[in-house]
Residue frames as qw, qx, qy, qz and C-alpha x, y, z in Angstrom:
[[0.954, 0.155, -0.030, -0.256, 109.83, 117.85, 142.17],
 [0.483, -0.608, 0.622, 0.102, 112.44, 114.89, 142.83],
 [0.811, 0.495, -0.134, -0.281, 113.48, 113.29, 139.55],
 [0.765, -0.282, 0.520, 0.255, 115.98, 110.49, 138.90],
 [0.432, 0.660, -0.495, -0.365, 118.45, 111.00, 136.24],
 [0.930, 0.091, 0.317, 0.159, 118.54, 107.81, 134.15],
 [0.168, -0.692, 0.544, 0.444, 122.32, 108.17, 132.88],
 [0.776, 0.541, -0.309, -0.097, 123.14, 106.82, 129.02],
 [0.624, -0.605, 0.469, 0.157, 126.13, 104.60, 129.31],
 [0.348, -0.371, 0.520, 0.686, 128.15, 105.36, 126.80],
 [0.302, 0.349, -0.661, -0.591, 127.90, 105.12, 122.78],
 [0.492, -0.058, -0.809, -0.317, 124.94, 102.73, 121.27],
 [0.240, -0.046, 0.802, -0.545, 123.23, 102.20, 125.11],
 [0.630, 0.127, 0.109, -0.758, 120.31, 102.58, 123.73],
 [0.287, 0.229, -0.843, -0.394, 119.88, 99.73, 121.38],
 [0.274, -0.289, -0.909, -0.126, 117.84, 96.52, 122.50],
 [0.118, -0.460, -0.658, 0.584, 116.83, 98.50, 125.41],
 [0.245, 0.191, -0.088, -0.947, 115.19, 101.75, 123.31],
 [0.409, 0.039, -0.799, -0.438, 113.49, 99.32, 121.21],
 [0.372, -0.385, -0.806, 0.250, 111.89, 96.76, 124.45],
 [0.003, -0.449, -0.414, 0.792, 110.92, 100.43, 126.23],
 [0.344, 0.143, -0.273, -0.887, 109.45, 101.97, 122.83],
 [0.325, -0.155, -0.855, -0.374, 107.48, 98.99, 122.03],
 [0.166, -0.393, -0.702, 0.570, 105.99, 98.80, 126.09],
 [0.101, -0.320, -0.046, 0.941, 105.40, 102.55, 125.34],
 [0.134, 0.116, -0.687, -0.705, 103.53, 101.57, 122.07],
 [0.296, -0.411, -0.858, -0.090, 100.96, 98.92, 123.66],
 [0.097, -0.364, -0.446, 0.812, 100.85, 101.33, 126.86],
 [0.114, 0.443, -0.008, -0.889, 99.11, 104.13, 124.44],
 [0.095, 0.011, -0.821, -0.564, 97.44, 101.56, 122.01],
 [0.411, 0.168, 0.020, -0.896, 93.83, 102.45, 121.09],
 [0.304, -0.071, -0.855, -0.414, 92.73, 99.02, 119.75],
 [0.051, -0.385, -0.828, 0.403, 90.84, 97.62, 123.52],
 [0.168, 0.435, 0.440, -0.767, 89.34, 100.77, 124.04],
 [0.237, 0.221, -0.437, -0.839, 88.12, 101.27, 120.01],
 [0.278, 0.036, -0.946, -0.161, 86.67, 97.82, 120.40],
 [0.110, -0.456, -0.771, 0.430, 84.75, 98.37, 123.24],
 [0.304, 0.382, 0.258, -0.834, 83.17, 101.30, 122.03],
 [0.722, 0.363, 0.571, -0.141, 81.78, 98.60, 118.98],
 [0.350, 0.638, -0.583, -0.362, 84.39, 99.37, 116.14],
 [0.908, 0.095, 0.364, -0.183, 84.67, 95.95, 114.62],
 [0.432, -0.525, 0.590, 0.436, 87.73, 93.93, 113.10],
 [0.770, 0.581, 0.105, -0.240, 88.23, 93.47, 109.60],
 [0.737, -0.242, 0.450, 0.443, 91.23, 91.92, 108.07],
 [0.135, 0.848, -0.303, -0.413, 93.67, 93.52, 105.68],
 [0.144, 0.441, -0.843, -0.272, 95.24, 90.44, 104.17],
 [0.725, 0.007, -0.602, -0.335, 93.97, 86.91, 102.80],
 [0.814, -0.124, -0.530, 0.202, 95.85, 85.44, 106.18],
 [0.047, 0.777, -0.297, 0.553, 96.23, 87.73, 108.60],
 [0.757, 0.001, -0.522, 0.394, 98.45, 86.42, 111.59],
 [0.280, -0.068, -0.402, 0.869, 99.28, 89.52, 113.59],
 [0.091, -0.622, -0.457, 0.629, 97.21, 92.33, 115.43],
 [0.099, -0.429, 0.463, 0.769, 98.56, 94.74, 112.67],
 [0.079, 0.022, -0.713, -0.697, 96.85, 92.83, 109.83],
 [0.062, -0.725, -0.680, 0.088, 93.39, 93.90, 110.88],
 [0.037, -0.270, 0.174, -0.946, 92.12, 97.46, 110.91],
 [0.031, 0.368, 0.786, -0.496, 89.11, 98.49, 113.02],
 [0.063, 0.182, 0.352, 0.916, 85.90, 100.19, 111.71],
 [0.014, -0.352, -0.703, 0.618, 82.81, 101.73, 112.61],
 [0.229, 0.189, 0.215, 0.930, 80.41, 103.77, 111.45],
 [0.111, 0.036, 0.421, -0.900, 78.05, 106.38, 113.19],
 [0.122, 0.491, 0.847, 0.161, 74.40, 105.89, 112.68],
 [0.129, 0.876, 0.297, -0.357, 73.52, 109.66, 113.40],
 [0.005, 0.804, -0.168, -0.570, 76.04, 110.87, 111.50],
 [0.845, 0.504, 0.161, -0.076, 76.96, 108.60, 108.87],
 [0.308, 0.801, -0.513, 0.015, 80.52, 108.97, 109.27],
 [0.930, 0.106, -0.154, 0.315, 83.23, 105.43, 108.68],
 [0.281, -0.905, 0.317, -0.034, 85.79, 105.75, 111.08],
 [0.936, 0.217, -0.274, 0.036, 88.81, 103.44, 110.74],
 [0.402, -0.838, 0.368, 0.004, 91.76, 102.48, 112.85],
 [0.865, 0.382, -0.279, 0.171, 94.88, 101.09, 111.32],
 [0.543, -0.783, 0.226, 0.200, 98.19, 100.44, 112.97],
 [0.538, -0.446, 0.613, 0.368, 101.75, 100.32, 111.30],
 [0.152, -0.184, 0.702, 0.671, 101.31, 98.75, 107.59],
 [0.197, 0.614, 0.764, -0.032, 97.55, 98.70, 107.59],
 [0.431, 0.721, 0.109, -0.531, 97.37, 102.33, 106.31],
 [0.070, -0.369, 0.729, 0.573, 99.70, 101.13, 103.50],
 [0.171, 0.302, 0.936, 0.066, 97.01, 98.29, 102.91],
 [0.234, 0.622, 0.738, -0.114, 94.09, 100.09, 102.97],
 [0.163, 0.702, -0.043, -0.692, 95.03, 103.18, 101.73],
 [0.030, -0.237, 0.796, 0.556, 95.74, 100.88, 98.25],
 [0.060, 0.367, 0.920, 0.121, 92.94, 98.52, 98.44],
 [0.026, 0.701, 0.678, -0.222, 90.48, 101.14, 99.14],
 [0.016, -0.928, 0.047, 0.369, 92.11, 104.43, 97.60],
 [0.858, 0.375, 0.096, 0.338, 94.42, 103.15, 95.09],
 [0.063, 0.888, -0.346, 0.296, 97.13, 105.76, 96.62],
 [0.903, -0.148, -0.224, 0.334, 100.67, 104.32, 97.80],
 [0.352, -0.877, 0.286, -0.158, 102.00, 105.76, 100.72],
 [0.378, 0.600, -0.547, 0.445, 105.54, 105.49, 101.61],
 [0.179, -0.414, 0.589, -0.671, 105.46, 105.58, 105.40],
 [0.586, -0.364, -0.722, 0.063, 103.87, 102.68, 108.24],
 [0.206, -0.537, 0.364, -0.732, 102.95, 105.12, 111.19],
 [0.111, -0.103, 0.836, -0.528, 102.68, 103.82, 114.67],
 [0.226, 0.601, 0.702, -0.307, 98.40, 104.17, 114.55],
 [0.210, 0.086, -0.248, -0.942, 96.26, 106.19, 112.01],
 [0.217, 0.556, 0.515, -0.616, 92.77, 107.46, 112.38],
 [0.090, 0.061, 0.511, 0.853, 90.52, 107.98, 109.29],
 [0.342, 0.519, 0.483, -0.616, 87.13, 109.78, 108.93],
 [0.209, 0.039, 0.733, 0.646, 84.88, 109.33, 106.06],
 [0.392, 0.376, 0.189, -0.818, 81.96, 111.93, 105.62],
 [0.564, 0.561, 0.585, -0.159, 78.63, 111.24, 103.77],
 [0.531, 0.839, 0.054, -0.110, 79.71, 113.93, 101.13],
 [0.721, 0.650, -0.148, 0.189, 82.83, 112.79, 100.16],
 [0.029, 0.881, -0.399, 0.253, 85.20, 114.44, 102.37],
 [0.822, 0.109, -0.455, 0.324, 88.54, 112.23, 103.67],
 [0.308, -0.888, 0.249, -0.235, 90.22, 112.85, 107.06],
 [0.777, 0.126, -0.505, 0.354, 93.64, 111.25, 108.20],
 [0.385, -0.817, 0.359, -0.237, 95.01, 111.79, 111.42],
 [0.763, 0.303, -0.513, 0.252, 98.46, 110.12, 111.37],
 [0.520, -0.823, 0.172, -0.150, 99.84, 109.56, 115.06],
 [0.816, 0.311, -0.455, 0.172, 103.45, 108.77, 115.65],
 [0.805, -0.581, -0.122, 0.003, 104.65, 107.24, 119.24],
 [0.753, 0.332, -0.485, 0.296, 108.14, 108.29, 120.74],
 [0.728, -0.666, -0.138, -0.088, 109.35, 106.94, 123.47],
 [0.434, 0.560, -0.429, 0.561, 113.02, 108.42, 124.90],
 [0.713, -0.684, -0.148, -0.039, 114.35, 108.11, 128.77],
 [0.778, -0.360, 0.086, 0.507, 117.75, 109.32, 128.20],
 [0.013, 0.776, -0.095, -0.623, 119.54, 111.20, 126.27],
 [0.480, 0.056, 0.826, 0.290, 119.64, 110.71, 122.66],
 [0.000, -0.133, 0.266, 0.955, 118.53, 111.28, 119.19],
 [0.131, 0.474, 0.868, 0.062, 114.87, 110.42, 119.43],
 [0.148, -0.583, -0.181, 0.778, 113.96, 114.29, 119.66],
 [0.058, 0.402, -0.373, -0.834, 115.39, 115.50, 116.50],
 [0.054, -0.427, -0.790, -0.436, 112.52, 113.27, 114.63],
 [0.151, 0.672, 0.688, -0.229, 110.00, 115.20, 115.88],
 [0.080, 0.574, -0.357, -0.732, 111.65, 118.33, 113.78],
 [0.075, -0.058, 0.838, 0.537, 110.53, 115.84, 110.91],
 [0.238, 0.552, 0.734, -0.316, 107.00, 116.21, 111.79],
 [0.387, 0.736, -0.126, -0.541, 106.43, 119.28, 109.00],
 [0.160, 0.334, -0.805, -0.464, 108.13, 117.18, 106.35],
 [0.130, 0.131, 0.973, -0.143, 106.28, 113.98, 106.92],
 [0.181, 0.441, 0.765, -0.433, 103.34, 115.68, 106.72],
 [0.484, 0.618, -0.198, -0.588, 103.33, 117.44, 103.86],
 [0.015, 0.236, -0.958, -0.165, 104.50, 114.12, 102.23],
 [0.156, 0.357, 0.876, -0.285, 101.16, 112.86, 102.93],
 [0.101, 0.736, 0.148, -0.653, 99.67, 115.31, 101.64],
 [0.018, 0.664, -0.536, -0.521, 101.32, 115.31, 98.47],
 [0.019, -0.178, 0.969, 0.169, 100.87, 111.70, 98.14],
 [0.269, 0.434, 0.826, -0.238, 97.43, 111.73, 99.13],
 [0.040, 0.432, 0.465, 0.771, 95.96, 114.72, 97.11],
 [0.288, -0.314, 0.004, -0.905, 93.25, 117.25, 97.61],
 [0.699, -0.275, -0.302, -0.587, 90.79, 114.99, 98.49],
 [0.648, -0.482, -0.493, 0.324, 92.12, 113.82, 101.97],
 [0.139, -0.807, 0.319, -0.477, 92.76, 116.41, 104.94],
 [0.772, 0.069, -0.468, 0.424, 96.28, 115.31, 106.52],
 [0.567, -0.758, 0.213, -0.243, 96.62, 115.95, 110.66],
 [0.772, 0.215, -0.504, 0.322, 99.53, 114.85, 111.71],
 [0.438, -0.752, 0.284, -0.402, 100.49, 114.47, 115.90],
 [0.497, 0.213, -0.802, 0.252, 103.06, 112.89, 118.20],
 [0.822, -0.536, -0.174, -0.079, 102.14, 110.72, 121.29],
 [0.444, 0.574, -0.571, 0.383, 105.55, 111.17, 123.58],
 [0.620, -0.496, -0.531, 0.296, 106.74, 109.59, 127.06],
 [0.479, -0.844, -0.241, -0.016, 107.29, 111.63, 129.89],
 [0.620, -0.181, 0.236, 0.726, 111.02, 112.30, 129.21],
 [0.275, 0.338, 0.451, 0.779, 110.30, 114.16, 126.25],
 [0.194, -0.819, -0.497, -0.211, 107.10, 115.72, 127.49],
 [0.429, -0.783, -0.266, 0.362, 109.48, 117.62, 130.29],
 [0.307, -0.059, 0.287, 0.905, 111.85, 118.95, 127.46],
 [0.083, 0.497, 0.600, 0.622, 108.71, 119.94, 125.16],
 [0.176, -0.858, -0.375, -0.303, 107.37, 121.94, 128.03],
 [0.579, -0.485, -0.080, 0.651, 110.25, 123.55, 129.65],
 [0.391, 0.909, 0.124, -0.069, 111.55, 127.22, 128.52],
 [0.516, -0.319, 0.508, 0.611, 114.54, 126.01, 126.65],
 [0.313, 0.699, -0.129, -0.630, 114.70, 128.08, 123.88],
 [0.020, 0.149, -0.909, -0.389, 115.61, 125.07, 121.59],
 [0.068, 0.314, 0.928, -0.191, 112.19, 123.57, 122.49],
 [0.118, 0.559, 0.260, -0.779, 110.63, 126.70, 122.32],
 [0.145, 0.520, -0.454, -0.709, 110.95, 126.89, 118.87],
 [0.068, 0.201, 0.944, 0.251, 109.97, 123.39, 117.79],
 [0.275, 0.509, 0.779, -0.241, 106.78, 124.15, 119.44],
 [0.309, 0.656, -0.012, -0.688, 106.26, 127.30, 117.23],
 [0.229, 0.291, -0.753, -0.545, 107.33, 125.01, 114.29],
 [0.161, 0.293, 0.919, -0.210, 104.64, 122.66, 115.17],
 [0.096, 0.540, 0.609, -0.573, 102.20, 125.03, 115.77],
 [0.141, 0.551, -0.360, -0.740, 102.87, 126.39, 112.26],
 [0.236, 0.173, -0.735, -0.612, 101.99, 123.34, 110.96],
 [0.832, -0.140, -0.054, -0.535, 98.79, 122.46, 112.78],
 [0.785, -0.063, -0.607, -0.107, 100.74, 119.61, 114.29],
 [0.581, -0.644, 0.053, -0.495, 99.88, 118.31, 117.69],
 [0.401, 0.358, -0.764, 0.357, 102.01, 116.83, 120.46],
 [0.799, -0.376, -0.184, -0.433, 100.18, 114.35, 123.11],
 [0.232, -0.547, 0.757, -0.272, 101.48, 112.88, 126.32],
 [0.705, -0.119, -0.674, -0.185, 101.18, 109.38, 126.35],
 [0.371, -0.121, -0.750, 0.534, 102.32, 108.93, 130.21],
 [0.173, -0.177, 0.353, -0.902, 99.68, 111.05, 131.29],
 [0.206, 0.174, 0.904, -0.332, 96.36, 109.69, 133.03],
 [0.507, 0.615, 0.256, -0.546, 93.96, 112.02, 130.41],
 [0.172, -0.207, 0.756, 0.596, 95.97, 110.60, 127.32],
 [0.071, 0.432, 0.858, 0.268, 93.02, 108.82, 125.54],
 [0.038, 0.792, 0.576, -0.199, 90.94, 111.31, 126.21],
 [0.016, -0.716, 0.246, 0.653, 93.38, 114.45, 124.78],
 [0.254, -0.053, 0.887, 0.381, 93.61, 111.55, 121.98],
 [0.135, 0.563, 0.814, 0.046, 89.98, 111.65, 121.55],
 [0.101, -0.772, -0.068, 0.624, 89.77, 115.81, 121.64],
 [0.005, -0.486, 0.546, 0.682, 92.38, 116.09, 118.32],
 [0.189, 0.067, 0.897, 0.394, 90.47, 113.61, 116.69],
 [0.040, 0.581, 0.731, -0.355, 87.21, 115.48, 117.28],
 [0.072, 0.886, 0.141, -0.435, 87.74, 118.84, 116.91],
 [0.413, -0.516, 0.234, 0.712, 90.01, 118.87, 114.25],
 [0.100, -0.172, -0.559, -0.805, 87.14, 119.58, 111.59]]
């Protein structure tokens, strides 16, 4: 396979340019169209909402009787208050909640990174056991906390290669039940849809 190294240039390259490529990355892998079209329906999160963000999405099954929700960024903060009087810490990229007839809570927290150089986006995904027990903590017994990253195609060739650095994450991952999705691939949404399925 013929790959182009994209070369850092120097100290701080990233900056505006990580930021303009993560965001692209962000919309690229954003669940809102497709949640919409399958007849989730918008509800606002604030008295005046202005942005995309200050809406979640919601649904719920008629055979089964489960309330799905989709929130992006500060909307789980929002609703996890207004509707759960619990105050999370954290604004994840997208989260995914499931609300059974008998009570039971699901979260699936997804967080998006996008890297094309070298650099220290990586070492966050070593934060992925911390983060998630955080949640956890904060949320109590009475949610079950999934926690998975969406990455670009940079990362995806470290995360499957057998570098023994890489190796290891995945076994730390995999210790903590937490999943790692490709965004640049063409079955994303649909491996997206899979973790959210099967993971009760």
């Amino acid at each position: 396979m013929n790959e182009t190294a994209v070369l850092n240039r120097g100290t701080g390259a990233g900056g505006a340019n990580t930021n303009h490529h993560g965001k692209r990355f962000e919309e690229k892998t954003n669940n809102r169209t497709r949640l919409l079209d399958q007849g989730y329906t918008r509800e606002s999160l604030r008295p005046h909402p202005k942005k995309e963000t200050d809406y979640c999405l919601k649904r719920t099954d008629p055979d089964t009787g489960i309330t799905n929700t989709f929130v992006e960024q500060h909307g789980l903060k929002c609703i996890m208050k207004a509707d759960h009087d619990k105050q999370i810490f954290r604004c994840p990229d997208e989260a995914y909640m499931k609300e059974y007839p008998d009570g039971r809570k699901a979260l699936f927290v997804l967080e998006k990174k996008e890297q094309r150089v070298e650099g220290s986006v990586e070492t966050k995904l070593w934060s992925g056991p911390s983060l998630k027990r955080e949640y956890e903590l904060v949320l109590g017994p009475g949610f079950n906390v999934f926690y998975g990253f969406c990455v670009s195609e940079f990362l995806k060739r470290r995360l499957v290669s057998h570098e023994k650095k890489y190796e290891i994450l995945h076994e730390i991952l995999g210790e903590h039940n937490i999943v790692v999705l490709f965004g640049d691939d063409d079955n994303y949404f649909e491996t997206l849809d899979a973790w959210i399925s099967n993971s009760l």
